[in-house]
C-alpha positions in Angstrom: 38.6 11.3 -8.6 35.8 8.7 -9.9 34.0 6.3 -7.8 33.6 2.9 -9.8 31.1 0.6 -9.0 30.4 -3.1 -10.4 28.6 -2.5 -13.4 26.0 -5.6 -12.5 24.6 -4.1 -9.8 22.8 -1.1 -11.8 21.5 -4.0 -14.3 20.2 -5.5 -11.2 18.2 -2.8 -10.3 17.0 -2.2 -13.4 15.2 -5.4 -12.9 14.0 -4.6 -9.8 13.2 -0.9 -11.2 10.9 -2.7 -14.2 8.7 -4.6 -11.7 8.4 -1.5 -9.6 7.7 0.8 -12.4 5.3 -2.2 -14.2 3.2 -2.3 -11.2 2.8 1.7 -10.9 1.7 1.6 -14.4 -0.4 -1.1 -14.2 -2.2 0.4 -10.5 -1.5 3.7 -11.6 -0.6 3.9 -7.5 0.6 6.8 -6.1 2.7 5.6 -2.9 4.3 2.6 -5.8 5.6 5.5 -8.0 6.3 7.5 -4.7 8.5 4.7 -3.6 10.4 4.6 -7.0 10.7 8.2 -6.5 12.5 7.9 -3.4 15.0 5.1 -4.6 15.5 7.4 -8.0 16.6 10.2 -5.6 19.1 8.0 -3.3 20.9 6.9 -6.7 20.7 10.7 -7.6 22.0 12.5 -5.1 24.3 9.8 -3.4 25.1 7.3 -6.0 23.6 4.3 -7.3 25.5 2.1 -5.2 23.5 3.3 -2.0 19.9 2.2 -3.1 18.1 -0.5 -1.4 18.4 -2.2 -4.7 21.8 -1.8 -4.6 22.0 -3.6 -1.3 19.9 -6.7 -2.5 22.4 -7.2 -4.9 25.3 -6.7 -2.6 24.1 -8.8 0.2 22.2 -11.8 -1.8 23.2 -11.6 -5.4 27.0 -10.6 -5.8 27.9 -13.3 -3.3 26.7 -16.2 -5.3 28.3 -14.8 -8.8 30.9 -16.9 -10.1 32.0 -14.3 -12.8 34.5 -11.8 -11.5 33.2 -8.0 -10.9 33.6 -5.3 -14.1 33.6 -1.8 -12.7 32.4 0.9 -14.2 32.2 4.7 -13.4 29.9 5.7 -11.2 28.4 9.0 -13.1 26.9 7.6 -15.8 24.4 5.2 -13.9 24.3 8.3 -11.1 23.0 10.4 -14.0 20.2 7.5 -15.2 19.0 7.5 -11.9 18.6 11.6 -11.9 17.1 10.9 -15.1 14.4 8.1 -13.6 13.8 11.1 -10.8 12.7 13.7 -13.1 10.2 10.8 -14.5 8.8 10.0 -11.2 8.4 13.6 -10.2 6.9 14.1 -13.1 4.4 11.1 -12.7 4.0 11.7 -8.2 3.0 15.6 -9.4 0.4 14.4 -12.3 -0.9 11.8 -10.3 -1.3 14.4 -7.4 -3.4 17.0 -10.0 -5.3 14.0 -11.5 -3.4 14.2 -14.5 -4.0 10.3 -15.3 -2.8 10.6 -18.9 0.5 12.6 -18.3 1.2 10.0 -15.2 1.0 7.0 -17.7 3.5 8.3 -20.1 6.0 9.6 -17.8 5.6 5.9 -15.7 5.7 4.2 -19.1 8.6 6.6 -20.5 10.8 5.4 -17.2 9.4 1.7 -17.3 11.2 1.7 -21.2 14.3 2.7 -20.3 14.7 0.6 -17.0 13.4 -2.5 -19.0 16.1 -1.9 -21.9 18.7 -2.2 -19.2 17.1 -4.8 -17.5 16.8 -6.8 -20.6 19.6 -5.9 -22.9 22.0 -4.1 -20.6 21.4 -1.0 -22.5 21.4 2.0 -20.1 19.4 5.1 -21.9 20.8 7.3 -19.0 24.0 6.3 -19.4 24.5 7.1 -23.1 22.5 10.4 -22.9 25.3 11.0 -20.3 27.7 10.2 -22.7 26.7 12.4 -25.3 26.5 15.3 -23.3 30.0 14.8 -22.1 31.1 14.6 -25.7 28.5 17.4 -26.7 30.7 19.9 -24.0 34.1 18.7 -24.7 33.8 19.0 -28.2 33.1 23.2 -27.5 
């Protein structure tokens, strides 16, 4: 059985997710991508609907929405944010090794996809999930 969620919340944190991701780029900051990290790995492991983010937009944005809620299934923005945590992994470890150049691409790599969201309510996550759904049911 599939958990839906409202599908503007994960847009929400995408904005939220851009300005995060925007300032570890910009500060190349450790504990900023850290942070992200952490938030990536809630929406991972428990669902997206369980982030902080998530509960900004539950307690202070969803209440003043005049449109009515669309749902959406849960695994596709779960997988996004799994997708956001191998990113920030990969950017916490180079930052860690003093890998400066490897941090900024795989900060910048997850800042693109968040923004795309966050901007034209295109999830990258979601359609990769997609087409690996397709890709194995089409065996």
């Amino acid at each position: 059985m599939s958990v839906s969620i409202d599908a503007r919340g994960p847009r929400w944190s995408a904005v939220i997710t851009t300005v995060v991701l925007a300032i570890a780029l910009v500060t190349s900051s450790l504990w900023v991508i850290a942070f992200q990290a952490v938030v990536f790995a809630i929406g991972a492991l428990r669902g997206p609907q369980f982030t902080p983010y998530a509960l900004i937009f539950k307690k202070l944005i969803k209440p003043r929405l005049k449109s009515a809620a669309t749902l959406e299934d849960v695994r596709p923005p779960q997988f996004a944010q799994t997708v956001g945590l191998g990113f920030a992994l990969v950017a916490v470890i180079a930052s860690v090794t003093g890998a400066g150049g490897l941090f900024t691409i795989a900060v910048a790599f997850a800042l693109a996809a968040a923004f795309l969201n966050a901007a034209f309510n295109f999830c990258l996550g979601c359609e990769m999930y997609l087409l690996i759904l397709r890709a194995r049911t089409a065996k």
